[in-house]
C-alpha positions in Angstrom: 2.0 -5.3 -28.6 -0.7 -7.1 -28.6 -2.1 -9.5 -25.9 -1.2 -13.0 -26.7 2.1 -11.9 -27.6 2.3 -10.2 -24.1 0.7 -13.4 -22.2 3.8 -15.5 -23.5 6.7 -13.5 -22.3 9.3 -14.8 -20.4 9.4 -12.0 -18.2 6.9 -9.3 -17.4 7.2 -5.6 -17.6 8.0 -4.2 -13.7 8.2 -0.3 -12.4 5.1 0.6 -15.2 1.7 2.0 -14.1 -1.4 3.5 -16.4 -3.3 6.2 -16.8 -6.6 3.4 -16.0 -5.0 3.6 -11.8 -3.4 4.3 -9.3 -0.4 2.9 -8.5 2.4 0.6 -10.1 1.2 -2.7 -11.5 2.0 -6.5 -11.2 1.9 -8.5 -13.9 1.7 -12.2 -12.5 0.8 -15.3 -13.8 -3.3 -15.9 -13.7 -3.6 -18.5 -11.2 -1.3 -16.5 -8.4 -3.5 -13.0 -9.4 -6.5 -15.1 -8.8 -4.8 -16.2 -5.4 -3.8 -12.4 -4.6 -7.4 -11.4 -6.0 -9.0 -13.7 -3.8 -7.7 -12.5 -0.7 -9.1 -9.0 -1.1 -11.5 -8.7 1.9 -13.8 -6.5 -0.8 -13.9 -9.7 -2.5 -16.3 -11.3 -0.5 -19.3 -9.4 -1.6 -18.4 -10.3 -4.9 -18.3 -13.6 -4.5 -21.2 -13.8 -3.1 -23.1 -11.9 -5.3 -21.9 -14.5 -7.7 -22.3 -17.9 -5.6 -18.7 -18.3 -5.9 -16.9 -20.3 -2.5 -13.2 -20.4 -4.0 -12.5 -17.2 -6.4 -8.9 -19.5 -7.7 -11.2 -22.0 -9.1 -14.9 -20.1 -9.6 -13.4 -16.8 -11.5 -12.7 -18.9 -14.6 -15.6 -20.8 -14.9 -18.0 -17.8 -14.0 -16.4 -15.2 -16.0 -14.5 -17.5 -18.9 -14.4 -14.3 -21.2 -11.6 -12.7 -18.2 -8.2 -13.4 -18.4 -6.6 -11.7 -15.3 -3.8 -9.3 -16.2 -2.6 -7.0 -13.0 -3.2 -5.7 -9.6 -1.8 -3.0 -7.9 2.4 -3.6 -6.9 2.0 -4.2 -3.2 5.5 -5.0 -3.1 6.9 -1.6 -5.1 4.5 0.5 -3.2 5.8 -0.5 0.4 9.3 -0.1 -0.8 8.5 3.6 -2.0 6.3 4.3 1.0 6.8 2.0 4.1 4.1 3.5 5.9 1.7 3.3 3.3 -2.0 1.6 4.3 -3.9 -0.4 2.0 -7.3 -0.3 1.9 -10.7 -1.2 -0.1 -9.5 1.6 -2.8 -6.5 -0.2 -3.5 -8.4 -3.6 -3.9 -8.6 -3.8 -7.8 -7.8 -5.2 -10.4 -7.5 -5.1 -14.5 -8.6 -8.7 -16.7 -8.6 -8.8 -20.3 -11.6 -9.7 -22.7 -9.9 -12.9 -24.3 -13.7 -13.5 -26.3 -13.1 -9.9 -28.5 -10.7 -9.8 -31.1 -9.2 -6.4 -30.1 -9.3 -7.6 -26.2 -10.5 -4.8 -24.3 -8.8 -4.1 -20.7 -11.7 -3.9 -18.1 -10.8 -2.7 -14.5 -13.0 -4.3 -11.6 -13.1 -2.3 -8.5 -15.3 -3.2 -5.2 -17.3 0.2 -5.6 -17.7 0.0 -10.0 -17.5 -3.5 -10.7 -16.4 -4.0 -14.2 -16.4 -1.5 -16.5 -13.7 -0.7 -20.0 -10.8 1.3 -19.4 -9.2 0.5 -22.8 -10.9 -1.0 -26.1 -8.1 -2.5 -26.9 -4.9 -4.7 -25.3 -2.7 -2.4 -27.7 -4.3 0.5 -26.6 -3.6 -0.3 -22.7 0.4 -1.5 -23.8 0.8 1.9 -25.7 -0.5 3.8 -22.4 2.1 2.1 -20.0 4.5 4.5 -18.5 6.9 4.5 -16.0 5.6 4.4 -12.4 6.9 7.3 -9.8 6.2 7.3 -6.4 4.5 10.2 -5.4 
């Protein structure tokens, strides 16, 4: 599949995780990630780094090439594990290069910043699996 198809479906995939983390992933729409993203306490530094004041409405304009795609399942994880803690590891999340034909799949953690996890958008579908609690 290959991304815009994925960006206009009705329903997003649930209960899948991939090889690039840890964790199940949440597929929401771009403005709620960017709300979810922005409330990372790890994103501070970044936004700062980046003389951004509101990451909902800076992320866009400073990085227009991103489209945000998922962040780790909050939600599934406590269900699974209800003592589970969060902390700055699980503060990430994965954006897709909209500017490149094959849209690569970046993953932007607090410790790496950006960096490719998958060259292409088919290549990150194809590695989705099932997610198991462990």
């Amino acid at each position: 599949m290959n991304y815009e198809s994925f960006s206009e479906l009705a329903e997003r995939p649930t209960g899948k995780t991939s090889s690039a983390v840890s964790g199940p992933l949440y597929f929401g729409e771009a403005e709620e990630l960017a709300e979810l993203v922005g409330d990372f306490p790890v994103m501070g530094d970044f936004m700062g780094d980046h003389d951004m004041e509101d990451f909902v409405q800076d992320f866009p304009a400073k990085f227009p090439q991103y489209a945000l795609l998922a962040i780790i399942d909050h939600g599934a994880v406590l269900a699974a594990k209800p003592e589970y803690h969060f902390d700055s590891y699980d503060e990430w999340f994965l954006a897709v290069d909209t500017s490149k034909t094959e849209n690569p799949v970046f993953l932007w953690t607090g410790e790496g910043g950006f960096h490719v996890v998958f060259s292409s958008f088919e290549a990150f579908h194809a590695s989705l699996e099932d997610w198991r609690p462990s």
